[in-house]
C-alpha positions in Angstrom: 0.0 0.0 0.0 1.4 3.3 -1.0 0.5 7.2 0.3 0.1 9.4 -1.6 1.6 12.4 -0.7 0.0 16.2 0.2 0.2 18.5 -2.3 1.5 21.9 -0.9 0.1 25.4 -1.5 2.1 27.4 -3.6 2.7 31.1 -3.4 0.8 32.4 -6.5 3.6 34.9 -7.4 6.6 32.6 -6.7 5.4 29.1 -6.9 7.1 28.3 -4.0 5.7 25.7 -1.7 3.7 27.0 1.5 3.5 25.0 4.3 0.1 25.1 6.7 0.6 25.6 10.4 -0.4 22.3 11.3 2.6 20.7 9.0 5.2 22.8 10.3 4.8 22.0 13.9 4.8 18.1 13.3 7.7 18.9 11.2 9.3 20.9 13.9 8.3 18.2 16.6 9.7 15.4 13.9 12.7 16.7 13.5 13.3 17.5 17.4 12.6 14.0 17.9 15.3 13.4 15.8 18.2 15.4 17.1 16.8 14.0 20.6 17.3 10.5 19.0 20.9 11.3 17.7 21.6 12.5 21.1 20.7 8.8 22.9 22.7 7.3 20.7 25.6 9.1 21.4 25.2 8.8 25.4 24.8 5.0 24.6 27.6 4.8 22.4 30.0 7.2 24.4 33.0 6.2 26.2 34.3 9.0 28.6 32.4 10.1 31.0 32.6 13.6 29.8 30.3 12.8 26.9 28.6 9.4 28.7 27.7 10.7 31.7 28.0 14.7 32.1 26.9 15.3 28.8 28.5 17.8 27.1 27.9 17.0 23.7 24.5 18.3 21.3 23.1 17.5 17.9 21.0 19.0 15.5 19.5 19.6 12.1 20.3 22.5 9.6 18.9 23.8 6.3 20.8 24.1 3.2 21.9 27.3 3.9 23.2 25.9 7.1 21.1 27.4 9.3 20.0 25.4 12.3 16.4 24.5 12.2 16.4 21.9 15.2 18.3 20.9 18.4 18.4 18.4 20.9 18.0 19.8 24.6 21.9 19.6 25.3 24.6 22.3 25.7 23.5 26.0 24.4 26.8 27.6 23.4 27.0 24.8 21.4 23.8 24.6 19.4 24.0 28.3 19.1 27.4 28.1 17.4 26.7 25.6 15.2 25.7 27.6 12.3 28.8 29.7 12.2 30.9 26.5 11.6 29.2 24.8 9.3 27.9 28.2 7.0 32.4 28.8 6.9 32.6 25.2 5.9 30.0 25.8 3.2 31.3 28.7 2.0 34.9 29.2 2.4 36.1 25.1 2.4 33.1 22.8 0.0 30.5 24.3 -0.9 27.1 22.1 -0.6 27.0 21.0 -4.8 30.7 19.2 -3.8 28.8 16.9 -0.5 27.6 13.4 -2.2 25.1 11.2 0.0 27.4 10.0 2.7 29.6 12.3 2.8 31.0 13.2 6.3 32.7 16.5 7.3 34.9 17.7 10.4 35.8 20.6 12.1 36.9 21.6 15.4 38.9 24.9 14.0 38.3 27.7 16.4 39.0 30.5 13.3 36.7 28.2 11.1 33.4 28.9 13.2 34.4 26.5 15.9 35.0 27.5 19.8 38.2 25.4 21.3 39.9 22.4 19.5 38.5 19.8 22.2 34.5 20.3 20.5 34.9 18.5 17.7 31.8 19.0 15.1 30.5 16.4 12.5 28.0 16.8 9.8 26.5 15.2 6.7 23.9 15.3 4.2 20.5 14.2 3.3 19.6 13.7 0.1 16.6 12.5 -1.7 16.3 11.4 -5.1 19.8 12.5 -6.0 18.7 16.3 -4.7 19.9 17.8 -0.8 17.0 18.7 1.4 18.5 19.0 4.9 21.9 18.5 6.9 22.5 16.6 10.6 25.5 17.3 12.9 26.9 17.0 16.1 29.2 18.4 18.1 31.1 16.7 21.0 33.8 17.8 23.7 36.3 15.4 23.9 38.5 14.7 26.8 41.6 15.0 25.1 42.8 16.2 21.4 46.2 16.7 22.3 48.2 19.8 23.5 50.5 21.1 26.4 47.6 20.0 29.2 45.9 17.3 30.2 42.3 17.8 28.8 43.6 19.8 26.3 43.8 22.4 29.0 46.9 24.4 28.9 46.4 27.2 31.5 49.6 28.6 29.9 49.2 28.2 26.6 50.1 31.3 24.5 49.1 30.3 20.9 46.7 27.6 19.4 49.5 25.5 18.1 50.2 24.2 21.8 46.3 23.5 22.5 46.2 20.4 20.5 45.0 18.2 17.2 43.8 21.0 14.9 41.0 20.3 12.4 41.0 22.4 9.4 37.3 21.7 7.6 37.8 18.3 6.0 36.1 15.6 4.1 36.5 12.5 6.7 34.7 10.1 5.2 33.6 10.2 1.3 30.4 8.0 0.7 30.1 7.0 4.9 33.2 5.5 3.8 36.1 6.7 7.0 39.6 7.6 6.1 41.9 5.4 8.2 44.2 7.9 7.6 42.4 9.9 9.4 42.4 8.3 12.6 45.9 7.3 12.1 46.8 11.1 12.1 44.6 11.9 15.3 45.1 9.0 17.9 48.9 9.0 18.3 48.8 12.8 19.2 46.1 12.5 21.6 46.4 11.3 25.5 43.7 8.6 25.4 42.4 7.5 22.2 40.9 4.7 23.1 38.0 6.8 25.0 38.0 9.6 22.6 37.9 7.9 18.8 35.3 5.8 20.5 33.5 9.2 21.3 34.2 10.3 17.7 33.1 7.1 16.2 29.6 7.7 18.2 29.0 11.0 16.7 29.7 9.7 13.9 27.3 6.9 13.9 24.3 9.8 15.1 24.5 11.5 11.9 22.9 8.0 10.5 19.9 7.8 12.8 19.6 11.6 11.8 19.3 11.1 8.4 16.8 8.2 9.0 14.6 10.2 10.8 14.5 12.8 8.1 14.1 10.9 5.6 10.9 9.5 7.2 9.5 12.6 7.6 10.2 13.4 3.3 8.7 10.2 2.8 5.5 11.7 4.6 5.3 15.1 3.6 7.3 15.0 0.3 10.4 17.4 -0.2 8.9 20.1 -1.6 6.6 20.5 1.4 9.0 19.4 4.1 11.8 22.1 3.4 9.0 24.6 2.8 8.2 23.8 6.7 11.5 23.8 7.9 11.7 27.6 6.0 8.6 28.7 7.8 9.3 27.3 10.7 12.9 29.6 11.0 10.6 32.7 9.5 8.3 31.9 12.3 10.5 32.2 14.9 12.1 35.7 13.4 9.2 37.4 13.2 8.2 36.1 16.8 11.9 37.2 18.3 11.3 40.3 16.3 7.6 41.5 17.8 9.2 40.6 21.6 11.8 43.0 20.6 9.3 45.3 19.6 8.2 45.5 23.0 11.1 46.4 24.9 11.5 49.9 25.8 13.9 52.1 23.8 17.1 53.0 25.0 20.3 51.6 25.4 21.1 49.2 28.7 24.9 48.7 29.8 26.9 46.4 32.1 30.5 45.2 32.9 32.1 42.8 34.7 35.6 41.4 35.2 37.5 38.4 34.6 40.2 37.4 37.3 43.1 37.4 35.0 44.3 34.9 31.8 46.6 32.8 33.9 49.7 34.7 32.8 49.3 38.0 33.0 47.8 38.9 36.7 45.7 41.4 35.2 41.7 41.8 35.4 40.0 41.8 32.1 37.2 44.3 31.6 34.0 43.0 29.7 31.8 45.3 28.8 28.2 46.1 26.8 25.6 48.1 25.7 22.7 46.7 24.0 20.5 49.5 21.7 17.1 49.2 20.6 17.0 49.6 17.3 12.9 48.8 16.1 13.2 45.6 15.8 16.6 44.9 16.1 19.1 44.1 18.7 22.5 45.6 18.5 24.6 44.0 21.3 28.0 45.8 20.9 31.2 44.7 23.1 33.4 47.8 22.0 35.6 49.0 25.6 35.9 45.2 26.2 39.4 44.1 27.1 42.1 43.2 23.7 42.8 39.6 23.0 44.7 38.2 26.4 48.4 35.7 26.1 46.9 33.4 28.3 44.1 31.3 26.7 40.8 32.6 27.8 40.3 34.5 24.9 36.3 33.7 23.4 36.3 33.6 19.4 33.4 35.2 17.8 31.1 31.7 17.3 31.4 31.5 20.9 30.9 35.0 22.1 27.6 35.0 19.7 26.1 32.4 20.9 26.6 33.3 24.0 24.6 36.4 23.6 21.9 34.6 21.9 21.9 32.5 24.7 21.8 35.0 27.2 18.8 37.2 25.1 16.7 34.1 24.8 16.9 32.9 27.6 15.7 36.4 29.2 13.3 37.4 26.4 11.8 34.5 24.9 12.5 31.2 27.0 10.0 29.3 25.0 10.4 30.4 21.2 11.1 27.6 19.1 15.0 28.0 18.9 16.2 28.0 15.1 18.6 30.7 13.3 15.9 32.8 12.9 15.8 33.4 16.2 19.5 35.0 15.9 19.0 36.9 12.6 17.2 40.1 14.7 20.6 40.0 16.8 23.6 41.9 15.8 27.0 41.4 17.6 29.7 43.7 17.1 32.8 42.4 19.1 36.2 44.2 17.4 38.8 42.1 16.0 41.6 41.8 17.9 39.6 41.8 21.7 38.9 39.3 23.9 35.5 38.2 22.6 36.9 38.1 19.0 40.6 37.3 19.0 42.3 36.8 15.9 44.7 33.8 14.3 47.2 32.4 16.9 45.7 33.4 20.0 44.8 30.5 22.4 41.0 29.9 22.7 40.8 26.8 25.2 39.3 28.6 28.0 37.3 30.2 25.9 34.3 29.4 29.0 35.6 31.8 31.0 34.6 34.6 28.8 31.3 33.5 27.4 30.0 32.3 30.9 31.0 36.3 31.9 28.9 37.8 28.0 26.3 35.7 29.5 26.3 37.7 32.9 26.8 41.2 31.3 24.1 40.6 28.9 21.5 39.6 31.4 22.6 42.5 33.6 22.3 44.8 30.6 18.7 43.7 30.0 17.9 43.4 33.7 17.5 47.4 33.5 15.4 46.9 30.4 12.9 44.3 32.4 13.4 44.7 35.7 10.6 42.6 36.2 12.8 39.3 34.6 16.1 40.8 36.5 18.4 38.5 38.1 21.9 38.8 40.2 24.3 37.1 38.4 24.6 33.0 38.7 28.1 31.2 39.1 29.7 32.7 36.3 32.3 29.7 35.1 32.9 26.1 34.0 34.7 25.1 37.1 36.8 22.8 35.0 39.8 21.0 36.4 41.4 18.0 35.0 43.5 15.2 36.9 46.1 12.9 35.3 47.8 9.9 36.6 49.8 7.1 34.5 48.4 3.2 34.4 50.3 0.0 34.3 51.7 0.8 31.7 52.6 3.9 31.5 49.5 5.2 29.1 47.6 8.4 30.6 44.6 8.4 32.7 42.7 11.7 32.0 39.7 12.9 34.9 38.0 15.4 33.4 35.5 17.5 35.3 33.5 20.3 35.3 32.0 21.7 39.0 28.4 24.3 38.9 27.8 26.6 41.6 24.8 28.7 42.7 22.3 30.9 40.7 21.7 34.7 41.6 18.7 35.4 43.7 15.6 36.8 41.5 12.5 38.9 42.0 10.3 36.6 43.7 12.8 33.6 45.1 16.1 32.5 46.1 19.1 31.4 43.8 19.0 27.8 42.9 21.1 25.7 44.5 24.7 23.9 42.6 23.0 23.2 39.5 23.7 24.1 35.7 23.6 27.7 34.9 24.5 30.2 31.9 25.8 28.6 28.7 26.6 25.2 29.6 23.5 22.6 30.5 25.8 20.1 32.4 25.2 17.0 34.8 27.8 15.4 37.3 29.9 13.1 36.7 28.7 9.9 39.8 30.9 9.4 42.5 31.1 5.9 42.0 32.2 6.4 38.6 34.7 8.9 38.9 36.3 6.8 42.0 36.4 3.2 39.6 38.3 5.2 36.5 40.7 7.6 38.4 42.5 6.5 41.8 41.2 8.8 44.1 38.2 8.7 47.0 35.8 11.7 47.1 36.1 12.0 51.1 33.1 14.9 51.0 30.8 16.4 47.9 28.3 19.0 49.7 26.5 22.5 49.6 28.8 25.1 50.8 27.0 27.1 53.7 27.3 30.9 53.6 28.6 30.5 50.3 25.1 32.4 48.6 24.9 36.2 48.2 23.0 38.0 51.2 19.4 39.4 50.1 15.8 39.7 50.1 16.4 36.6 48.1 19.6 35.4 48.2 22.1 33.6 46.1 22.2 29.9 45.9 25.1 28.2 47.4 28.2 26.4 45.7 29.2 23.1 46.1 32.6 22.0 48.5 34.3 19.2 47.1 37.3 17.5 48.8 39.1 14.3 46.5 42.1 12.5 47.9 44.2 11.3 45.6 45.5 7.6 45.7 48.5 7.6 43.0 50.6 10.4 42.1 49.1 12.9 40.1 49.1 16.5 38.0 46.2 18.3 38.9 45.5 21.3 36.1 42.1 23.7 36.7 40.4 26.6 34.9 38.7 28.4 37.2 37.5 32.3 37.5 35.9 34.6 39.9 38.4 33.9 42.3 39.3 37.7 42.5 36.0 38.5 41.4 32.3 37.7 43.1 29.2 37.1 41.2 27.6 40.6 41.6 24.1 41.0 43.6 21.6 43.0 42.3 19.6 45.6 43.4 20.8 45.8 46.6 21.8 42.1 47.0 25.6 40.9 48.6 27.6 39.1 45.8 28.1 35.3 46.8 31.6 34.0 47.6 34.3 33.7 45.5 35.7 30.3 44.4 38.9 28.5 45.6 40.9 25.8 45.2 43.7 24.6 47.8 46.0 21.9 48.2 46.7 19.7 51.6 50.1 17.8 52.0 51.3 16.5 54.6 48.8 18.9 56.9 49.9 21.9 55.1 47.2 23.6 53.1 48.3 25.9 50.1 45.7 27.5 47.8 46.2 27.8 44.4 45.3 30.1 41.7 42.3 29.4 39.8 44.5 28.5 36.2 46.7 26.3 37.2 49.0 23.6 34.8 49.9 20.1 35.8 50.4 20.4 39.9 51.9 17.9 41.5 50.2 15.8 43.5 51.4 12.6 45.7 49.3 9.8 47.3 47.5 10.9 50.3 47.0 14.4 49.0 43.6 16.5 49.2 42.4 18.8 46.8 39.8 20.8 47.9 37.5 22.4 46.1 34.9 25.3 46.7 33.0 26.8 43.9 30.9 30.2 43.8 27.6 31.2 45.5 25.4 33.1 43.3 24.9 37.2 43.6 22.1 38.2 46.4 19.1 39.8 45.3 17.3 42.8 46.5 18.8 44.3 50.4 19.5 41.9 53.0 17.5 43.9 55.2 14.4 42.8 53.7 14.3 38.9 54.1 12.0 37.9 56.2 13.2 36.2 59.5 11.3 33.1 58.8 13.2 32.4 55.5 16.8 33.3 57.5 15.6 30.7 60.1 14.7 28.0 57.5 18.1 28.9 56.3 19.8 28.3 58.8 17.5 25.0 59.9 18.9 24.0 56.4 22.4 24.6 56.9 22.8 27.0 54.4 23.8 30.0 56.3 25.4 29.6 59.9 24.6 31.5 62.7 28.1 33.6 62.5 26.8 34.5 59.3 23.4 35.1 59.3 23.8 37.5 62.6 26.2 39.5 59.9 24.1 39.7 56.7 20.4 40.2 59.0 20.4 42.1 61.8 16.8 42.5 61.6 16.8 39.4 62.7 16.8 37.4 65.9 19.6 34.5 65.8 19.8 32.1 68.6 
């Protein structure tokens, strides 16, 4: 039995097909479900726990333009970034009449549209009847591609050539067909390749069930009418972002902020914005922001848009159907040549550090425009630190981990409490797991009391971490807002800086937040405390019910609490 297919609308004047509203959402929904589908596979598929388990990896669909049109719900400064990648690939390195069916392309090149060399980004094509209607990719972070650190982490790395294995766009596999040279070329200049080209391989594999569950949905709908849904769909969604923009009230909204310093240089680094009304467009311009830094923190420009579209969606519009033409009302001006748009060598691998602080300027920015939807800044960092010990035989054993802190307070409730913020969408990596791959013991993982900004709602707290390591190790981090709190808002106290230390033999010594391949021996403790969220509103407005629950809690102690609220009577 055979159905027969809808036949579309077409626009009188063009003859283009129109899609009704009814198509385009079970289009949209289809192909959700399908970047959701890639996405199981490659958590099923992966090897290291930074992909298995905490997650930081996303797919998605794009149009031929390469546009994203669909995204799994993983890791936003990802999905957001996509589209930079993959439109340089298809303009500047094969343009889309040179991909055949099967055809796979790579990427992980930071002045190609990519971010940092360990997100390595896949994509392939669907085609139909001999003719392209739609594109699937995926993008993981590996935990290693090479490089002076651990992780790829070099806190003092002072070009790109020392951060690791470079991918210039390439063709990887012609027909679904891999290169072995390929491979051959990336796993002897890697740490450990047998987790990480089993990560690869998984991507890989997704871009399959991607292509199967669009080509299920062609079969249904037809071509003509399915890519005529996915182009109203991403007009839908721009002249949505558009009319919310339209609301806002004119003028122009600034903030700044600082990061500690780029591990080198001992220096702060200003960020700073104003974002202008302009009808219905958003200019967000970064001009007065610090120059490109030596140390690697610098953000190239894929990375430092999506964090602001991030940051404006997430503020304006949490529940618009996220495609590129979400973005297109958006305009980014970040000079050449700074930190949020460095230019060809500068080292890019902490790149987090500034696009989790674009994402606290920019809702800071628009918290004067709504102060209704205002919030004290969250956490502000990937609390990433890596640990590396040797096995049996002498191979390495990479830990890779990224620690969350606490959210800023808001108008009408406290911070939330150690739990994925900003640009990254992050879970933990288990206990039990982390203790059966890497020979330490986690002797305490808890909420760190007092740690939360003071308020009429205050910050949520950070986490306190303390690992003890059981074999010699190098321990390298990448932390920020050591130096410098999470602001509070309106009134509110900015929550606690984070810190790292180092016990030995009794003795502890705290470290800086970037630090490269310390030396650790058995029976060591690194401890780790990560930030509390800014406070919200003045202290001397919480009530003294919620500083007793607080304190009930453990969140504050009473030391504390008789500081930040007065008001208040502490037994």
């Amino acid at each position: 039995m055979t159905t027969e297919l809808p036949t579309p609308v077409r626009d009188s004047a063009s003859g283009a097909p129109l899609a009704d509203p009814v198509t385009v959402e079970v289009v949209r929904y289809g192909l959700v479900a399908a970047a959701e589908q890639m996405a199981t596979s490659i958590e099923r598929s992966a090897r290291s726990q930074v992909i298995r388990e905490m997650l930081d990896y996303s797919t998605a669909l794009f149009d031929l333009q390469g546009g994203i049109v669909a995204q799994s719900t993983r890791i936003p400064v990802h999905l957001n970034s996509m589209t930079r990648a993959l439109q340089t690939m298809l303009r500047d390195h094969f343009p889309l009449d040179s991909w055949g069916e099967g055809d796979i392309y790579c990427t992980n090149d930071p002045y190609a549209g990519g971010q940092h060399l360990p997100d390595i980004m896949t994509f392939s094509l669907v085609v139909v009847d001999g003719e392209p209607v739609a594109i699937c990719g995926s993008l993981g972070h590996h935990l290693d591609v090479g490089g002076r650190g651990p992780g790829s982490y070099g806190a003092d790395a002072t070009e790109i050539y020392q951060e690791g294995f470079r991918i210039s766009p390439c063709l990887i596999a012609p027909g679904g067909e891999l290169n072995p040279l390929f491979f051959q070329l990336l796993g002897p200049n890697i740490r450990v390749p047998v987790k990480t080209l089993a990560d690869l391989q998984a991507q890989i594999a997704s871009l399959d069930i991607g292509r199967a569950e669009v080509l299920r949905l062609v079969d249904r709908y037809g071509a003509d009418l399915f890519m005529a849904a996915m182009t109203e769909l991403v007009n839908n969604s721009e002249q949505r972002m558009r009319q919310i923009i339209a609301s806002l009230p004119d003028g122009t909204f600034t903030a700044d902020d600082w990061v500690d310093g780029d591990g080198l240089d001992d220096e702060p680094v200003p960020v700073k914005v104003a974002i202008h009304k302009d009808g219905t467009d958003l200019v967000v311009d970064f001009s007065g922001t610090a120059e490109q830094t030596r140390g690697p923190i610098n953000a190239p420009l894929a990375a430092t848009e999506s964090s602001v579209y991030f940051a404006i969606l997430s503020m304006l519009a949490p529940d618009l159907s996220s495609n590129h033409g979400c973005y297109k009302p958006i305009k980014v001006i970040a000079p050449p040549g700074s930190v949020v748009n460095p230019v060809e060598p500068a080292p890019v691998v902490g790149r987090n550090v500034l696009t989790h602080r674009i994402t606290n300027v920019v809702h800071a920015a628009l918290g004067d425009a709504l102060p209704e939807r205002a919030v004290a800044a969250y956490y502000g960092n990937s609390n990433v630190y890596i640990l590396q010990a040797k096995e049996e035989d002498g191979t390495p054993n990479v830990l890779f981990e990224i620690e969350v802190g606490g959210w800023g307070g808001r108008p009408d409730r406290d911070g939330n409490e150690c739990l994925s913020a900003g640009i990254h969408n992050l879970m933990n990596n288990p206990i039990e797991l982390v203790e059966h791959e890497f020979p330490l013991r986690v002797m305490e993982y808890s909420l760190r009391a007092d740690s939360g900004g003071a308020g009429r709602h205050r910050g949520g707290m950070g986490i306190r971490r303390v690992l003890e390591l059981l074999e010699d190790s190098e321990f390298s981090s990448q932390f920020d807002r050591v130096k410098f709190p999470p602001p509070g808002r309106d009134g509110g106290e900015p929550g606690a800086t984070a810190r790292i230390s180092v016990i030995h033999d009794g003795v502890e010594t705290e470290l800086p937040g970037k630090v490269l391949a310390y030396r650790l021996t058995a029976g060591d403790r690194v401890v780790i405390e990560t930030q509390g969220g800014g406070g919200f509103g003045p202290p001397s407005q919480r009530s003294a019910q919620a500083v007793r629950h607080d304190l009930a809690e453990g969140r504050t102690t009473v030391g504390a609490a008789r500081s930040n609220y007065p008001h208040v009577e502490v037994k």
